[in-house]
C-alpha positions in Angstrom: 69.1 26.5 18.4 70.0 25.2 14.5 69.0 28.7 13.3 66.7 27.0 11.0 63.7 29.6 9.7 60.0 28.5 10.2 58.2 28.0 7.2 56.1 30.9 6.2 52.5 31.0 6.7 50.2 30.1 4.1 48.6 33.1 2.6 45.2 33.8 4.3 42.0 36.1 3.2 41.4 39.0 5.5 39.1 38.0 7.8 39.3 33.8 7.3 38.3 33.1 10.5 35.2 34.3 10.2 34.8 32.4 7.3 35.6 29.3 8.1 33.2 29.9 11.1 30.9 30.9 8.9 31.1 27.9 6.4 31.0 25.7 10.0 28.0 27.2 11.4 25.8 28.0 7.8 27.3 26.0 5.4 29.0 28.9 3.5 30.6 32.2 3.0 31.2 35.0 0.5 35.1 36.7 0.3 35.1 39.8 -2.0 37.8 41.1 -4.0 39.2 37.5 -4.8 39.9 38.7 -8.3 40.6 42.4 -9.0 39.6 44.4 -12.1 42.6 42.9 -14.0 41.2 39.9 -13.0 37.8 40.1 -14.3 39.2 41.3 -17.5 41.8 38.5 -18.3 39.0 35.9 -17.2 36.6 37.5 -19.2 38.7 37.5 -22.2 40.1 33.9 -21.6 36.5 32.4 -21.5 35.1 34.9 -24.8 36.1 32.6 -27.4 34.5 29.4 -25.8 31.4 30.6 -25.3 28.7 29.3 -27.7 30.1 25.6 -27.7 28.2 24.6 -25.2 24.6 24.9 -24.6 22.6 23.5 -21.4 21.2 20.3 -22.8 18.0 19.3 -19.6 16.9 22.1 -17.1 19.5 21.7 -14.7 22.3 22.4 -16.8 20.0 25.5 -17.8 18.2 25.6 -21.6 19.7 28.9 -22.2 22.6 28.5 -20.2 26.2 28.3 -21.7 28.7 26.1 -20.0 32.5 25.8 -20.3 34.4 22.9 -19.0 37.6 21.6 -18.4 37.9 25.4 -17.9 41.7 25.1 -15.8 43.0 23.7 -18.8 42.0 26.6 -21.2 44.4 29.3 -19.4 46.7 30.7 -17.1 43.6 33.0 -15.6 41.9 29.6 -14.9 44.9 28.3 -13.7 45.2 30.8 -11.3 41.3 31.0 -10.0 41.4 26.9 -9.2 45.2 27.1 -7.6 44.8 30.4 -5.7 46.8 29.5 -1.7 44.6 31.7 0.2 41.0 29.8 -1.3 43.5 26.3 -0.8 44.1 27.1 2.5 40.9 27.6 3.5 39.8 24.6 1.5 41.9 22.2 3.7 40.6 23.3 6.7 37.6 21.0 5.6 39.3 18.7 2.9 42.6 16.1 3.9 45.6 16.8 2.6 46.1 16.0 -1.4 42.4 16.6 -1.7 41.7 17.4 -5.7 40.2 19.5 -8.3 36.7 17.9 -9.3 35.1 20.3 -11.4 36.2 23.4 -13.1 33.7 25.3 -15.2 32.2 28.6 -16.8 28.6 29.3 -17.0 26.7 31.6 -18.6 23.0 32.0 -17.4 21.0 34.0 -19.8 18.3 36.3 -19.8 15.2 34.1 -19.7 16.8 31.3 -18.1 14.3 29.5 -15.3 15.8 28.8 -11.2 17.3 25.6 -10.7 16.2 23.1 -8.8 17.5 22.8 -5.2 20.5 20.0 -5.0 23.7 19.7 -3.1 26.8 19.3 -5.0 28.3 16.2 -3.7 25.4 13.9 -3.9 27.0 11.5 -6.2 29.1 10.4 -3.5 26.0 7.3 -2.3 26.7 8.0 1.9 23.8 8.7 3.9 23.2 12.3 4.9 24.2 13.7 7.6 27.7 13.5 7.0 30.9 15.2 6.7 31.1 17.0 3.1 33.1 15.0 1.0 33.4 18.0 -1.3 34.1 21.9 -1.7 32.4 24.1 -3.8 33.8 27.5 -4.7 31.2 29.9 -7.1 32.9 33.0 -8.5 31.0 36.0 -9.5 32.4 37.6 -12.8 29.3 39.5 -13.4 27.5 40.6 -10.1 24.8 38.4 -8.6 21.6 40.4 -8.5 18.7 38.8 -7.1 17.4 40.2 -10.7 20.5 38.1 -12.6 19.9 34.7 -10.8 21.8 34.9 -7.5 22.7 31.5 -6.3 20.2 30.6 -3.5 21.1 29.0 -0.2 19.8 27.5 2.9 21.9 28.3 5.8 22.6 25.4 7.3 21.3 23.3 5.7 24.2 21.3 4.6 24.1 19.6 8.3 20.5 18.1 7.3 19.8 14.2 6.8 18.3 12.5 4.0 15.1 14.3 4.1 16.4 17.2 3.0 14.1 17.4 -0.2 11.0 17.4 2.9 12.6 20.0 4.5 14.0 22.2 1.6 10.0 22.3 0.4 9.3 24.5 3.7 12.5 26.7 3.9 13.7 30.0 3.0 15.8 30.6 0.9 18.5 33.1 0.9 20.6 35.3 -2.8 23.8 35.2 -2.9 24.0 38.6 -3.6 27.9 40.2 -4.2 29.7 42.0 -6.7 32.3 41.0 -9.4 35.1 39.3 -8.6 33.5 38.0 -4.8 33.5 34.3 -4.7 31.0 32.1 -2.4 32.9 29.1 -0.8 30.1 26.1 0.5 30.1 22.6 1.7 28.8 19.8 -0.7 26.2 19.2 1.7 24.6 22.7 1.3 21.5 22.9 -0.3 21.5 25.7 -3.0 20.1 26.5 -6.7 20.8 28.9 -9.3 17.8 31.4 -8.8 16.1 32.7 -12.2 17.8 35.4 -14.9 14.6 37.7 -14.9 17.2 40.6 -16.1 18.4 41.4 -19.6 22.0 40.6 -19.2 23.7 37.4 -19.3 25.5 36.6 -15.7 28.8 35.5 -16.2 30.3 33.0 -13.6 32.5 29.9 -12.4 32.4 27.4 -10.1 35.6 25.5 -8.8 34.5 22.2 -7.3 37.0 20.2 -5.1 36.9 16.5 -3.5 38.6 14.7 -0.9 42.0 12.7 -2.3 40.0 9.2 -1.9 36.9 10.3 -4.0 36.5 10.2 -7.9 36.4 13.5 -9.4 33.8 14.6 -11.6 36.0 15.5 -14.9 38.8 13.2 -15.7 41.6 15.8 -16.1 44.1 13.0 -16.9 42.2 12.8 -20.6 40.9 16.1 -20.6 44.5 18.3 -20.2 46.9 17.4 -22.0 50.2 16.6 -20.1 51.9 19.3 -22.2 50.2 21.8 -20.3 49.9 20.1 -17.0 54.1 20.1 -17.6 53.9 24.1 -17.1 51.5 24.4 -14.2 52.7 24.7 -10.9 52.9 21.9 -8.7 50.0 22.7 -6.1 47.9 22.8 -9.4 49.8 19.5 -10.5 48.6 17.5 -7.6 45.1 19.2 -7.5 44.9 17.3 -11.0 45.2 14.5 -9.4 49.4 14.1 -10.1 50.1 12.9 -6.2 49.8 10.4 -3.8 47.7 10.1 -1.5 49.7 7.6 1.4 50.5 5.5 1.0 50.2 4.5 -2.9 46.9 5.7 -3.9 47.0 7.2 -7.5 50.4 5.3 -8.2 51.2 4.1 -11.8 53.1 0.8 -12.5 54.4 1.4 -8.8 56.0 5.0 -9.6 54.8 8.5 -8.7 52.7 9.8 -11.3 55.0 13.2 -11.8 56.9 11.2 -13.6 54.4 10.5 -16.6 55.2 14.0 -17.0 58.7 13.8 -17.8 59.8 14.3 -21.6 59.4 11.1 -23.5 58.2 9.4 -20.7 56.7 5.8 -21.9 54.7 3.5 -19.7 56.8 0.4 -18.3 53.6 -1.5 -20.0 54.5 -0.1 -23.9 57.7 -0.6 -23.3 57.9 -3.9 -22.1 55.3 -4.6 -24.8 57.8 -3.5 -27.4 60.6 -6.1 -26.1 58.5 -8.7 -26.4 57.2 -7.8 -30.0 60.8 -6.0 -31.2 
């Protein structure tokens, strides 16, 4: 024996087997207590001054609804929500290794605000149904989902359905996410869902966390959206979930070197500088 030490376990939530059984079987599953009351308060103070900005502009974005995005680049809270090991771990049980950050927003649905229409969330990958889920969603409750609030709506099992899902959808039940502050819902892309309506006469504060397998195109472009300062200070699981890593064996390369290195101080593309010797 060398002596060596195994590598320690990833962190796990209480209970993940059930949930990736769960997620498996119905398309989903809700952990509670992902963030604690410390939590809840730095995220709710980290999203405060950006709300406003942004206003639904067609009914499924929500007319009264307030969105944040590009929300992991707004603050360590953020940071920590979209990177947390025990939600990636999970997440790579259905996602290959390298797999990214696609979305990462705030939203606001406001008293008044109509349901959503039903849609899964990886659609605008064009692949026939059924299929593998080329993405992971993640919804975060900061304020408690109340069937009265808008509670997500689900179909169990749905997200093993085929392209007459819309057919289908038309005739079934569906079933509130109903869980407390700080629980999170973790879903296939394939899962048919919907915000349901705010009939209350609070807002209902959330997030969603939206992930994608390493080959697929994410739907914000974190490269122009973060600035590399700030990517400079993450750590690197959330480095690579912006997409600064390879996937084998050179996808996501640039000018043949590892994209880490674009975030070296006064690092210069090959292509400027060898621009400037030709020019100087």
């Amino acid at each position: 024996m060398d002596g060596s030490a195994s590598p320690p376990a990833a962190p796990r939530f209480a209970g993940a087997d059930r949930d990736l059984a769960r997620i498996e079987t119905d398309g989903y599953t809700v952990v509670e207590e992902f963030l604690d009351a410390e939590g809840l308060e730095a995220f709710r103070a980290g999203v405060a001054p950006y709300l406003g900005s942004h206003r639904g502009r067609n009914a499924f974005e929500g007319l009264t609804t307030e969105r944040v995005y590009t929300l992991v680049g707004r603050g360590e809270i953020f940071e920590r929500v979209s990177a947390d090991p025990r939600l990636l771990d999970l997440l790579g049980r259905f996602l290959a290794p390298g797999f990214l950050l696609s979305a990462s927003h705030a939203i606001c649905i406001n008293p008044g605000e109509a349901a959503q229409s039903l849609h899964f969330d990886d659609s605008f990958y064009p692949i026939p149904r059924p299929r593998r889920a080329i993405g992971m969603s993640v919804i975060g409750a900061i304020d408690a989902f109340t069937q009265e609030t808008g509670a997500t709506r689900v179909i169990p099992g749905s997200h093993l359905w085929g392209d007459d899902w819309r057919v289908r959808a038309a005739g079934a039940a569906t079933v509130p996410l109903v869980m407390p502050a700080g629980a999170i819902a973790v879903f296939q892309g394939t899962l048919i869902h919907g915000a349901g309506a705010n009939r209350s006469r609070a807002p209902r504060l959330a997030f969603t966390s939206q992930y994608c397998a390493p080959w697929a195109r994410t739907q914000e472009n974190f490269f122009l959206g973060v600035p590399r300062e700030r990517v400079r200070a993450m750590s690197p699981a959330l480095q690579s979930l912006l997409g600064y890593g390879i996937m084998p064996p050179f996808m996501g390369q640039v000018t043949a070197s590892h994209p880490l290195k674009t975030l070296e101080e006064g690092w210069i593309p090959p292509i400027a500088r060898q621009a400037s010797v030709r020019t100087g």
